[in-house]
Each structure stands twice: as structure tokens, then as C-alpha cells.
C-alpha positions as CSV (number, residue, x, y, z in Angstrom):
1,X,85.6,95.8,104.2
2,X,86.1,98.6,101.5
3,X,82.6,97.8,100.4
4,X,80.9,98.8,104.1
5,X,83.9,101.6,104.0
6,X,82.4,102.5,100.5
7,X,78.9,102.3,101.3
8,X,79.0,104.2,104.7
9,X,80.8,107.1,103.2
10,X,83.5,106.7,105.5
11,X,86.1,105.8,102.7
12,X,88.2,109.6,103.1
13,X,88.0,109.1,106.7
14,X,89.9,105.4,106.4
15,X,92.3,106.8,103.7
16,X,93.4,109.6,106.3
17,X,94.6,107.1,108.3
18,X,98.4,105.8,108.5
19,X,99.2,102.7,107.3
20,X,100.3,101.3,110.7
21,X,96.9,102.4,111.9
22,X,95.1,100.6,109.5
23,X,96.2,97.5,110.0
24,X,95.9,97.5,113.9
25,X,92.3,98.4,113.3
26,X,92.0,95.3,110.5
27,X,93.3,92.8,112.5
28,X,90.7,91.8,114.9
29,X,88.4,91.9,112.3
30,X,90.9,89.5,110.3
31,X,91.0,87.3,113.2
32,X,87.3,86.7,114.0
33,X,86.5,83.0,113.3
34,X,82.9,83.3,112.8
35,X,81.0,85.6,109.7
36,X,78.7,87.1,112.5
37,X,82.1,88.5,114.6
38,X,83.6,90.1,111.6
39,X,80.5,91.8,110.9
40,X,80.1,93.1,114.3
41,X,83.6,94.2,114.6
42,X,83.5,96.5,111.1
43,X,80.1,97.8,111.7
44,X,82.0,98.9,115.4
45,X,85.0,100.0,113.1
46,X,83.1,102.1,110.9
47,X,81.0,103.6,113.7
48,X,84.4,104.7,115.6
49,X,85.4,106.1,112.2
């Protein structure tokens, strides 16, 4: 996750969030069973960011 935050520039924009806010936003993404969910769900995290 902080690699694609890294890589997408988006890394000030995730560190200006609160705390609380990050880990509502990490959780689905935690939760996703499959590789190919968890991939979908940050590459939709990082667009929203």
C-alpha cells in the first residue's frame, strides 16, 4: 500500500489524513480475500485520493 501511495504521488495527500480516517479507508482493502480485490480496492483508494 505505501508503495502504490509512493508511486502515485499521492503519499502527502494520505499523510494529511487523520489517523481514524486512515484506517476506515484500509480496512476493506485489509479484508479482501482474493490479491485481485485488494488491488482493485487501492487502485479505487488512490483514485478517490
Amino acid at each position: 500500500m505505501l508503495l502504490a501511495l509512493r508511486q502515485s504521488e499521492r503519499l502527502t495527500a494520505w499523510n494529511a489524513l487523520t489517523p481514524g480516517k486512515r484506517r476506515g479507508l484500509i480496512a476493506p482493502i485489509e479484508a479482501a480475500a482474493r490479491p485481485e480485490t485488494r488491488a482493485k480496492r487501492i487502485a479505487a483508494l488512490l483514485r478517490a485520493l
